[in-house]
Every structure is written in structure tokens, then in C-alpha cells.
Backbone bond lengths (Angstrom), bond angles and torsions (degrees), N, CA, C in turn:
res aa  C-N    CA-C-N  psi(-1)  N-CA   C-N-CA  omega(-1)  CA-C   N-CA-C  phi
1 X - - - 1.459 - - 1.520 111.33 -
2 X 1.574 121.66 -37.47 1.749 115.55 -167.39 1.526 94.77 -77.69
3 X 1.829 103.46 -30.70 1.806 95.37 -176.63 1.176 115.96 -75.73
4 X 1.336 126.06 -21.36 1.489 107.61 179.88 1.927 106.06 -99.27
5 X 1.064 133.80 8.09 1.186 154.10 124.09 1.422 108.20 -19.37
6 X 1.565 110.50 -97.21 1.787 132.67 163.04 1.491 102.13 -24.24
7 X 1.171 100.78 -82.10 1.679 98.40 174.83 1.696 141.51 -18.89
8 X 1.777 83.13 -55.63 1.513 99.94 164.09 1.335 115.04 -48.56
9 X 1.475 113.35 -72.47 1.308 125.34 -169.96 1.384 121.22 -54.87
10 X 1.048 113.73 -28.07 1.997 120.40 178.25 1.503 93.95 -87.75
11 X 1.239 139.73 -34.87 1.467 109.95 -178.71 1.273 100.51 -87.85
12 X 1.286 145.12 -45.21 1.364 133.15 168.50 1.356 125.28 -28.78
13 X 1.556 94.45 -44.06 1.830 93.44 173.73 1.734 117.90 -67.57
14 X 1.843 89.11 -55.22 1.748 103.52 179.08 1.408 107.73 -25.95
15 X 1.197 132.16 -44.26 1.756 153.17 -146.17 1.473 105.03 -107.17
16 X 1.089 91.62 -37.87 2.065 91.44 -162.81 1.365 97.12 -82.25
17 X 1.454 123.94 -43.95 1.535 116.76 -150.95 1.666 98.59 -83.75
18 X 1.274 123.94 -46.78 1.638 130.99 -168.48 1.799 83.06 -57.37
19 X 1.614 127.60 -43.36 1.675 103.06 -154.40 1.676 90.53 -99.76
20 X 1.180 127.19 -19.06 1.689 123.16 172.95 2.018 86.72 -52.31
21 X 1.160 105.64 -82.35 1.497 101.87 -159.85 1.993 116.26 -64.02
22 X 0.982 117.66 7.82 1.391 124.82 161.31 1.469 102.82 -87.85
23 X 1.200 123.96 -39.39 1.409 138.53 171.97 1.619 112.08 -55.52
24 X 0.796 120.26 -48.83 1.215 120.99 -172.51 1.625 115.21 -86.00
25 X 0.970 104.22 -14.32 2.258 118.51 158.55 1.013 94.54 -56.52
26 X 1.770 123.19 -54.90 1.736 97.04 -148.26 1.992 117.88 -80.01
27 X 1.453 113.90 -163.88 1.231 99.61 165.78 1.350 126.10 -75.98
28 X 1.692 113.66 155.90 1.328 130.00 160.83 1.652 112.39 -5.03
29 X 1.640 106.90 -67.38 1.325 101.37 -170.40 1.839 128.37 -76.29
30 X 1.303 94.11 -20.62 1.647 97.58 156.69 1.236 124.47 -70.79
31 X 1.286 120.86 -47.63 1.411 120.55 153.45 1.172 123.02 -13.65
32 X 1.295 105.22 -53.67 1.886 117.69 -155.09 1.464 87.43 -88.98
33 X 1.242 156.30 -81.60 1.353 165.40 156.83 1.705 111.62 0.77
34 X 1.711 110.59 -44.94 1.152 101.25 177.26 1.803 113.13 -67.95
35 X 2.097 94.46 -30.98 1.539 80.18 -166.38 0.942 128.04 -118.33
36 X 1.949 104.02 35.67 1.503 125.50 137.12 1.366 122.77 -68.23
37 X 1.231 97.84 -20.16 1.777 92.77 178.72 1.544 122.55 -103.29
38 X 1.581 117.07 -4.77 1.218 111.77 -178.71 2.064 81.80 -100.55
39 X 1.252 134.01 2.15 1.551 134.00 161.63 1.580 109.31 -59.46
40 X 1.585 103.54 -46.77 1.382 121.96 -170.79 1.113 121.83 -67.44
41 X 1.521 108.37 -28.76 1.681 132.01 -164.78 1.837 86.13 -79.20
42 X 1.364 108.55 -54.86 1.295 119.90 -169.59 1.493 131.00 -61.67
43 X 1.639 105.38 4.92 1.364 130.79 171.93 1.149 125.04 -93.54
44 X 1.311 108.63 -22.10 1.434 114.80 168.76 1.521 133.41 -81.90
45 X 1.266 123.31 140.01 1.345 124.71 -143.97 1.948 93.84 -87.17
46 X 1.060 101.15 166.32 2.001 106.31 170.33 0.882 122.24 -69.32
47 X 1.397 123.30 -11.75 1.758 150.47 178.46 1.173 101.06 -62.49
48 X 1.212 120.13 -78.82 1.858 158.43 147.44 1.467 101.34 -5.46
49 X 1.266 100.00 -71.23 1.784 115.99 -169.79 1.460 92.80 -55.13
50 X 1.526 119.85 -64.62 1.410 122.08 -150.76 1.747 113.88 -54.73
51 X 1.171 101.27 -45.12 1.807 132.18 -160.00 1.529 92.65 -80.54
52 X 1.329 138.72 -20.77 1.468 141.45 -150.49 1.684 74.78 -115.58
53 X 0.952 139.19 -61.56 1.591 141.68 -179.57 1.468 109.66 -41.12
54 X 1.168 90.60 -54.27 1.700 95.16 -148.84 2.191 94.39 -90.21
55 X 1.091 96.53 0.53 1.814 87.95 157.93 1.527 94.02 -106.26
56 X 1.127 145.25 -57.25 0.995 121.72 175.69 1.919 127.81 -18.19
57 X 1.448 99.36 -60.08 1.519 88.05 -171.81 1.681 110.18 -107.36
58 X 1.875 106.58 44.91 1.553 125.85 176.39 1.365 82.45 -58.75
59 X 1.427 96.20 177.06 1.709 116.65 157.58 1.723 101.01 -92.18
60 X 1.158 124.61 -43.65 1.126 108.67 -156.95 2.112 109.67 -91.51
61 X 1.453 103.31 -28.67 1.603 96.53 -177.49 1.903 94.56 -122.21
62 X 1.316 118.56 34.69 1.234 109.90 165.17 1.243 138.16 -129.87
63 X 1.168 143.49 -179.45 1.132 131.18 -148.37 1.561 126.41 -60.23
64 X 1.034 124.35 -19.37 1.233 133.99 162.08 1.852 114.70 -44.09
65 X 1.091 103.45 -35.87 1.299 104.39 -171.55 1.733 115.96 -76.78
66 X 1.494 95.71 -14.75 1.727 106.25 161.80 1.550 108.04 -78.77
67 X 0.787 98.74 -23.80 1.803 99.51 -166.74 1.637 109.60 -82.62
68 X 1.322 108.23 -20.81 1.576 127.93 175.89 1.446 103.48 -86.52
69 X 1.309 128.45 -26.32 1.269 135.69 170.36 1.033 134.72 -79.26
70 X 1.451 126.47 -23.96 1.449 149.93 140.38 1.349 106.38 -61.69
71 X 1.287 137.61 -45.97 1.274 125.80 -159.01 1.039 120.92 113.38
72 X 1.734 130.78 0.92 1.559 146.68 -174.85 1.389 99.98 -48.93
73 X 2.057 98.45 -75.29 1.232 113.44 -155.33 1.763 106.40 -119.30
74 X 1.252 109.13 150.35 2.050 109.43 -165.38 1.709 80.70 -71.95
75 X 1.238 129.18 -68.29 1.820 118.43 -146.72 1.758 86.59 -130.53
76 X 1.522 107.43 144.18 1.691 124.42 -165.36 2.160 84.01 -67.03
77 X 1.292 92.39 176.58 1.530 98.14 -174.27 1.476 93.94 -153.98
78 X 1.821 110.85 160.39 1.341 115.07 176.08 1.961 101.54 -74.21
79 X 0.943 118.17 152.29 1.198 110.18 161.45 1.496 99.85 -118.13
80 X 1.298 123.67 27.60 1.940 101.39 -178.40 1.937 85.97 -149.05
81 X 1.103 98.37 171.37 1.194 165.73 -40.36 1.813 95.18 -38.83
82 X 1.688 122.84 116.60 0.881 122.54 156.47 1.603 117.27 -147.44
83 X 0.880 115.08 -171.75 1.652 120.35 -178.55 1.542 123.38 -86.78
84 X 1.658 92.06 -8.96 1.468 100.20 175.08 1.499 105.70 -108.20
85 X 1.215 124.16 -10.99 1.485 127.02 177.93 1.986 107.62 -73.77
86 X 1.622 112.18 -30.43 1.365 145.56 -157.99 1.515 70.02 -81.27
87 X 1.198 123.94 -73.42 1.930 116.86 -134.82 1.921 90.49 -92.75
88 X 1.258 105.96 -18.35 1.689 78.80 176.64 1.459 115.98 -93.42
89 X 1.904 120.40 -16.43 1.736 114.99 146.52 1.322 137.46 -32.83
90 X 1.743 99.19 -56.75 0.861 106.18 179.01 1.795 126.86 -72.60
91 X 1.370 121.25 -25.37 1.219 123.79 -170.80 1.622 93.75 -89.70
92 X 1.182 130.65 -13.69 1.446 131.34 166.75 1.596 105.76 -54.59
93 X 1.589 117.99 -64.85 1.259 150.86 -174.60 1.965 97.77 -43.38
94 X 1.450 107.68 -43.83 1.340 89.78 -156.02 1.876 100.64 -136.92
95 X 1.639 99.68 25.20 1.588 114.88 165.42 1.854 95.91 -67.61
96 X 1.506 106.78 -68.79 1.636 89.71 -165.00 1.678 121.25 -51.34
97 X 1.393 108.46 -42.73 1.277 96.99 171.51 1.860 125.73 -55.48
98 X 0.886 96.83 -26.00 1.864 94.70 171.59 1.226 100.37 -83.85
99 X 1.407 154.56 -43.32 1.314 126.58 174.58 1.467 128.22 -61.25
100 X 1.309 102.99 -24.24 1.740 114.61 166.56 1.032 112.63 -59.81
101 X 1.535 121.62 -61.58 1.365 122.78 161.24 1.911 134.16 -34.72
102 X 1.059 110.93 -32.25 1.174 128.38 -167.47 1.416 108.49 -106.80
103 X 1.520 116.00 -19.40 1.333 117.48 177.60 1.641 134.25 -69.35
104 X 1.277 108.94 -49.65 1.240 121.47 155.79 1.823 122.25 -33.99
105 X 1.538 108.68 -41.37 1.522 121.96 -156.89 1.605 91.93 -86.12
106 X 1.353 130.33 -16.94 1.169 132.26 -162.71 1.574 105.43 -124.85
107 X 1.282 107.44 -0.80 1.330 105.38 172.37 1.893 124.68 -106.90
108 X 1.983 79.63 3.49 1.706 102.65 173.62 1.182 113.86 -112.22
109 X 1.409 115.75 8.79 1.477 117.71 -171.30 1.545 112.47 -74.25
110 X 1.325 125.40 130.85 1.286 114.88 -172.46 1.689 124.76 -65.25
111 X 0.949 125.02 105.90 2.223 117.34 -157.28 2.025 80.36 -71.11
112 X 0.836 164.37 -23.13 1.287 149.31 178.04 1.823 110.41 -65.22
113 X 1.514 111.90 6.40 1.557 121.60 167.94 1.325 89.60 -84.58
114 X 1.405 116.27 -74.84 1.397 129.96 -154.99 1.080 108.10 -49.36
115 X 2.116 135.82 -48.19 0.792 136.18 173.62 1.607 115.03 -51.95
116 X 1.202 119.65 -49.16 1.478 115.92 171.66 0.947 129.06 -35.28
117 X 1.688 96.78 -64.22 1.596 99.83 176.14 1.553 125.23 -60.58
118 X 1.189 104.93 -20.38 1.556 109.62 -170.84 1.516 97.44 -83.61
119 X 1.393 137.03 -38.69 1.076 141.37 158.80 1.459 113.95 -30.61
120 X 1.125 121.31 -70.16 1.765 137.33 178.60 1.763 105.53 -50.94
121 X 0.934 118.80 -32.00 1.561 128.33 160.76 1.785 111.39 117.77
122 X 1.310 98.74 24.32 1.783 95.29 156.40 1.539 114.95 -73.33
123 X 1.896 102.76 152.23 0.903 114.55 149.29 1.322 127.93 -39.34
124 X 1.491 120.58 163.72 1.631 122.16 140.88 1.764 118.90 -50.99
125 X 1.360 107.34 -61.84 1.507 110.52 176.01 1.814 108.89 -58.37
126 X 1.396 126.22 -40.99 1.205 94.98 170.19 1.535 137.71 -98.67
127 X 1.585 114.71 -3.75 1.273 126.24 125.54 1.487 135.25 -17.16
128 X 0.712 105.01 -75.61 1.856 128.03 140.59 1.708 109.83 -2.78
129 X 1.488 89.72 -98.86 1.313 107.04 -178.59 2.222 125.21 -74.92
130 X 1.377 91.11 -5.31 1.502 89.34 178.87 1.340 99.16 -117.35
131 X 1.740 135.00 -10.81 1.547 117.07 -172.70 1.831 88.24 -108.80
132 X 1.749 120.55 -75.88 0.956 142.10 -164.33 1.832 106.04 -41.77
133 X 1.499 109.78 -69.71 1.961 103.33 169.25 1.124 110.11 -46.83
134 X 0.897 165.68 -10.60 1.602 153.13 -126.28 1.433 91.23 -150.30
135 X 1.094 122.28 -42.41 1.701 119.52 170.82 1.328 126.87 -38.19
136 X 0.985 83.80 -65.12 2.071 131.78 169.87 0.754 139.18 -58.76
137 X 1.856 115.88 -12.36 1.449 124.76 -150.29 1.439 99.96 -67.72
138 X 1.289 131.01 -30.09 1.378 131.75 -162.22 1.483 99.54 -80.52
139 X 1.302 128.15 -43.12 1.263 139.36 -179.56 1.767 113.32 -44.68
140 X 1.289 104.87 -51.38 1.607 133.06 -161.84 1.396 74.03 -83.85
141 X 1.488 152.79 -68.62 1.474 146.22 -140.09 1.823 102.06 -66.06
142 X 1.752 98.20 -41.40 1.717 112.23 -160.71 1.598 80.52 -69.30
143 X 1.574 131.68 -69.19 1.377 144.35 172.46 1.482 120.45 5.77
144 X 1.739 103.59 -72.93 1.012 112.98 150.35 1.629 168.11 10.74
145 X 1.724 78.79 -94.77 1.137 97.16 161.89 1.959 123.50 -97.65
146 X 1.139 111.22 10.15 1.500 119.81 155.08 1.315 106.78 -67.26
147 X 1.811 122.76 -42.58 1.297 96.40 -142.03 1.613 91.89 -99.90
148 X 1.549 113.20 -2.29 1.525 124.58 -178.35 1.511 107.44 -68.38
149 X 1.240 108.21 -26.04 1.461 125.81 -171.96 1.993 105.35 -81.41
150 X 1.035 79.55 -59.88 1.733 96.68 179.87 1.456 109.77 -60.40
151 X 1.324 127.51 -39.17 1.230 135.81 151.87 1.537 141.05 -16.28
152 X 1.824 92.88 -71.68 1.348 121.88 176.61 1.794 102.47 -74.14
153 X 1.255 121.11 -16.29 1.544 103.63 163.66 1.490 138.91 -119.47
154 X 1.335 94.11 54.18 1.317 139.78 -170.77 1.165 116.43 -75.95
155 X 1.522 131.23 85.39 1.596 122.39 -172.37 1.197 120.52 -84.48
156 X 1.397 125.71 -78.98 1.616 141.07 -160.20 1.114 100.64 -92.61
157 X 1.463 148.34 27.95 1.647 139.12 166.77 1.647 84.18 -104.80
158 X 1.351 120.32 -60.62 1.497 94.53 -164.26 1.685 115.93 -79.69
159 X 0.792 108.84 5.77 2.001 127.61 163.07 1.832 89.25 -57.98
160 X 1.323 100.36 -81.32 0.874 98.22 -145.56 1.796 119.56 -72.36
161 X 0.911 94.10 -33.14 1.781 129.40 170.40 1.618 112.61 -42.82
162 X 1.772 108.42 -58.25 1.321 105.26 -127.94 1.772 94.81 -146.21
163 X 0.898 120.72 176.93 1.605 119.44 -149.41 1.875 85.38 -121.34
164 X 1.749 127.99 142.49 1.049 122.73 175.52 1.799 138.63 -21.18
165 X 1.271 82.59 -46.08 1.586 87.87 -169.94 1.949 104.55 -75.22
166 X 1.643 105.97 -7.69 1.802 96.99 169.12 1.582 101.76 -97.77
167 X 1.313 116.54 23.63 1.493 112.40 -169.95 1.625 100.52 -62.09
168 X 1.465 134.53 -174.81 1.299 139.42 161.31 1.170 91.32 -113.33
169 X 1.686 101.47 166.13 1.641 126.36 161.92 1.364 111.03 -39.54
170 X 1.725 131.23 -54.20 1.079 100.70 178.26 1.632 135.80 -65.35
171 X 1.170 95.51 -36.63 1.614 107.34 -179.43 1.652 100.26 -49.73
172 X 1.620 128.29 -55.21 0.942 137.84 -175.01 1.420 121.58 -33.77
173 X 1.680 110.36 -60.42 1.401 148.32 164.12 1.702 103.12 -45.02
174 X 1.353 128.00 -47.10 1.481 116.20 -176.44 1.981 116.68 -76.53
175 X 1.847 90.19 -38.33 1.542 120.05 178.82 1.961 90.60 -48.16
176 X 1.293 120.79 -64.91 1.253 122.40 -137.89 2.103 94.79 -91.97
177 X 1.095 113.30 -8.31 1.589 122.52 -175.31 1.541 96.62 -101.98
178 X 1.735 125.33 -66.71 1.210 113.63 -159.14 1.673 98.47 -83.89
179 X 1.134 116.24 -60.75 1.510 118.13 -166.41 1.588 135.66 -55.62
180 X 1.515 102.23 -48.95 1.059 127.04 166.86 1.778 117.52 -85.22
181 X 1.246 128.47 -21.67 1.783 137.77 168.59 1.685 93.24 70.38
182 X 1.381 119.34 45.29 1.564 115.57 153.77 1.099 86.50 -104.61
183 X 1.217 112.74 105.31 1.534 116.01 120.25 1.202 166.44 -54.86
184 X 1.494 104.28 -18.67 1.560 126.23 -170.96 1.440 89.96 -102.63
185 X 1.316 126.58 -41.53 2.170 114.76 -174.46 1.565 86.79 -82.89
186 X 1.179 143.21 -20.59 1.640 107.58 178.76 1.598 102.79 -90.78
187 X 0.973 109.81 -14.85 1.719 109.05 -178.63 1.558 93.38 -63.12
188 X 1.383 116.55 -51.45 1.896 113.86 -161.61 1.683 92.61 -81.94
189 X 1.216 124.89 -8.35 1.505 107.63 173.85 1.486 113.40 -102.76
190 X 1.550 139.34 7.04 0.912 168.90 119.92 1.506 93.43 -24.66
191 X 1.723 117.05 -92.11 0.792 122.35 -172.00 1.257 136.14 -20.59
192 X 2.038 93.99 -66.66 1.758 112.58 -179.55 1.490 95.44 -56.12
193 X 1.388 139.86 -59.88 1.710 133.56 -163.44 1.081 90.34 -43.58
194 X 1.764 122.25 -77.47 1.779 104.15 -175.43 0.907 141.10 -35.76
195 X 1.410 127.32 -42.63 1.537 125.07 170.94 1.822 110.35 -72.41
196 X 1.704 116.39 -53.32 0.958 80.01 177.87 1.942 134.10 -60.68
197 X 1.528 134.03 -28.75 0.809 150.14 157.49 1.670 98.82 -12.71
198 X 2.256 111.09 -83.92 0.663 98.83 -132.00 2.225 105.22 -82.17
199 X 1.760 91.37 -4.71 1.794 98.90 146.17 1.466 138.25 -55.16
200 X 1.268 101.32 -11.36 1.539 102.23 168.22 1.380 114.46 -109.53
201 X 1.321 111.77 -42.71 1.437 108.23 156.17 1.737 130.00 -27.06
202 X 1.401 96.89 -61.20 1.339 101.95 168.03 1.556 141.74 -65.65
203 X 1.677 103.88 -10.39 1.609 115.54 -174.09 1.742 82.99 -105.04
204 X 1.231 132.34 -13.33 1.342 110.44 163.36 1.460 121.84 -99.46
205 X 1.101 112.70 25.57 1.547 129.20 171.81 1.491 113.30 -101.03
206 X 1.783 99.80 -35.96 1.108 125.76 -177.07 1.887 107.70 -75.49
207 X 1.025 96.52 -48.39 1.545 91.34 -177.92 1.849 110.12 -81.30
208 X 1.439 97.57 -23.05 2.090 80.44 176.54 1.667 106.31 -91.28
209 X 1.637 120.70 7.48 1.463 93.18 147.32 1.366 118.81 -101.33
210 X 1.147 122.92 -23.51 1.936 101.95 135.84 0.823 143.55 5.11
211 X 1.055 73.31 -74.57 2.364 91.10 175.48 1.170 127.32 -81.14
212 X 1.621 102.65 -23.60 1.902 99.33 163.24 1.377 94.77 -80.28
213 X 1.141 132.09 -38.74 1.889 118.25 -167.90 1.453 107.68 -58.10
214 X 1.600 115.54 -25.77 1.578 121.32 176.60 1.390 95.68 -51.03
């Protein structure tokens, strides 16, 4: 559960931050268009998300069956219940929210860095990665750990997605209280989510006054 958590959160970022700050080059009105639609994305329930996934990677109406049609693959295949069906729901589920997050921080970034550096004779790509990350680092750290958080309370994608052992803490916590009648191990796994939760909570409180003290 914390690894596919971690997981979440580093490809969400890997993804979010390179197209948040490509995003923020173009004009005003693309801007606004992209982030009506990751609003739109954000209307849809986990129900929605999950069930829209999980025909996707059917054997019989999912994507495989394009790939047999091109010539990829000889006969379509299930791709789910697996651990990779689990982490690409979920990073679907919680991509727009990290570009929201990340958008603002990159839409204050001063472009008289970029120009510098590009002046001095960097690339874009290492421009990029030696002026723009480094700006941010606190941003990308707070980033993070939102979506590590948001992650770990993750119910019906890995239900539906993913085979027990990719379950999350919460799923775990309902499995081990309603189904099974332990009460006392979902009470202490209750617990650990809260604390850890409300420990990350707090180191991202910790790092965005940081970043105003910057």
C-alpha cells in the first residue's frame, strides 16, 4: 500500500510538472481550456474512473483488441486484475489534481531565470531541469506528499482494478473491520493512516512556510 502510494505520487509529479510548466508557455486562452478540462476530469466520480478503466483493459472490449488490430498483439488479453492496471487508475484519478497544484507555482515563476539561463547557453531541457526544479523544489516536495496522502485513501480503484494484496490501507481497514470482524487490527491501522497522514500533512505545512520565508 505505501509503495503503490510512492508510486502514485512520483509519476504524478514525473507527468504533471514537465506538462504544468509546458502549460504555462502557451497563451492565456489555452491555459484556460486546458484547466477547464482537467475541472471536468475532476467531476467524475471513482466509480466512473474505475469501471471506464477496467473495460478499457477487458480482454474482450479493451485495449488490447487495438493492438491485435495493428498487429502488436496475435489474441487481445486481460490486462487487470493487476498492479499495473491499480497504479495507472489511480495516477489518472489524481494527475489533475497535481497539475492544479503545481500550476499556480509555475505561473509565478520569474521567465527573466529562464531567459538568463538561456542567454548563458543552456538548453530548454537543461534550463528546465537546472533553473525551473530547483526553484520549486519545495513546491514539488509539498506536491508530493499531497498526492501520497490522497493516494493512500484510495478505495474502489484498487477493488476494482487490482487483486488483494494491491489493496490500500483504506480498503484494508474496511476488509479487516466489516468482513473479517477484527476490530482491534483495523482500529491500529486506522490509527497508523492517521498519524501517518496527519505527518505529512504537517511537513507540507512545513515546507510552504518555507517557501513564503524564500
Amino acid at each position: 500500500s505505501l509503495m503503490l502510494a510512492v508510486l502514485v505520487a512520483v509519476c504524478c509529479v514525473a507527468i504533471g510538472f514537465p506538462f504544468t510548466y509546458l502549460l504555462t508557455r502557451r497563451p492565456r486562452r489555452v491555459q484556460t481550456l486546458w484547466l477547464v478540462g482537467l475541472l471536468s476530469v475532476l467531476s467524475l466520480s471513482e466509480v466512473i474512473i474505475g469501471f471506464a478503466w477496467s473495460t478499457l483493459f477487458s480482454r474482450t472490449a479493451g485495449i488490447t483488441n487495438l493492438f491485435v488490430a495493428i498487429g502488436l498483439m496475435d489474441k487481445p488479453v486481460a490486462l487487470l486484475p493487476t498492479f499495473g492496471a491499480v497504479l495507472t487508475g489511480m495516477v489518472y484519478q489524481a494527475l489533475p489534481y497535481t497539475i492544479l497544484v503545481l500550476y499556480p507555482a509555475l505561473v509565478r515563476l520569474d521567465p527573466t531565470l529562464l531567459e538568463a539561463a538561456r542567454t548563458l547557453g543552456a538548453s530548454p531541457v537543461k534550463a528546465f531541469f537546472n533553473v525551473v526544479a530547483p526553484a520549486l523544489r519545495n513546491t514539488i516536495v509539498a506536491t508530493l506528499i499531497m498526492v501520497f496522502v490522497f493516494a493512500l485513501g484510495s478505495y474502489l480503484l484498487p477493488q476494482i482494478l487490482g487483486r488483494p494484496q494491491h489493496w490500500t490501507l483504506s480498503v484494508l481497514i474496511t476488509d479487516q473491520a466489516i468482513y473479517q470482524s477484527n476490530m482491534p487490527f483495523a482500529a491500529a491501522m486506522a490509527v497508523f493512516l492517521v498519524l501517518i497522514s496527519l505527518a505529512l500533512v504537517g511537513m507540507t505545512l512545513l515546507v510552504g512556510r518555507r517557501e513564503n520565508a524564500l
